[in-house]
N, C-alpha and C positions, 0 to 999 in steps of 0.2 A: 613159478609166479602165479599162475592161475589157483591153485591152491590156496595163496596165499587171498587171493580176490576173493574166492568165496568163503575164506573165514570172517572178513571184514564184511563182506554183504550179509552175512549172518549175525553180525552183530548190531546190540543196541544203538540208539544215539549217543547213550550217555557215554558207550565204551567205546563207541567210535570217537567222542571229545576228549575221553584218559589218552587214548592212543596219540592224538593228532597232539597233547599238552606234550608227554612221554617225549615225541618225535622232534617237536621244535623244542623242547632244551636239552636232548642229545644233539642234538645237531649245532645249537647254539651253542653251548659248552666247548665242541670240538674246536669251532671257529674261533674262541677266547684263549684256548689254546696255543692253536696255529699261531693266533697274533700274537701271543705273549715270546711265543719263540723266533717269530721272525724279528721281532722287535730287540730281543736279547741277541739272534745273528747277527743286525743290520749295526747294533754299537758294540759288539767286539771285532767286526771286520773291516770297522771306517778305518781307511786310507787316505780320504778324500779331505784334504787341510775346511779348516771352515771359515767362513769370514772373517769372524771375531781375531782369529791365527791373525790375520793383515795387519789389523790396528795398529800404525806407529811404525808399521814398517819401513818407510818412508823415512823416517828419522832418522834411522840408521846410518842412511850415504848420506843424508845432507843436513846443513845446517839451518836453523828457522832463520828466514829473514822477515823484518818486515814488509809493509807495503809499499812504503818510501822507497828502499832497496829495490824494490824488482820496479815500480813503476821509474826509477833510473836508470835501470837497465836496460829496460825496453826501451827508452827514449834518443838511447846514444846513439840508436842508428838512424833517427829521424833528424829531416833537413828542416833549420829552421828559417 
């Protein structure tokens, strides 16, 4: 590593600014990467139902009533 320090202290400004451009988009690059692949892991391994899945689910075991019906229902145990 020292080696590597005094090639960089030997260098100009201007190739110390190629170097440091060079470095943030190898480095960037890699990280777009990364993401693009964790992003293609994370939706071929969903297991996990999503919201959306629920919609309606509910409908299934019961039937719609209206408001009349349940506020009747609720009422039949009330003393009048």
């Amino acid at each position: 590593m020292p080696a590597v320090m005094e090639q960089v202290d030997g260098m100009s400004v201007a190739d110390k600014m190629r170097l440091m451009e060079y470095l943030v988009k190898s480095i960037s690059s890699a990280v777009m990467q990364y993401d693009e692949a964790a992003k293609a892991q994370r939706g071929a391994n969903r297991n996990k139902p999503r919201v959306s899945d629920f919609i309606g689910y509910g409908a299934r075991f019961h039937k719609l009533r209206t408001t009349e019906e349940w506020m009747k229902e609720l009422r039949e145990g009330e003393e009048e």
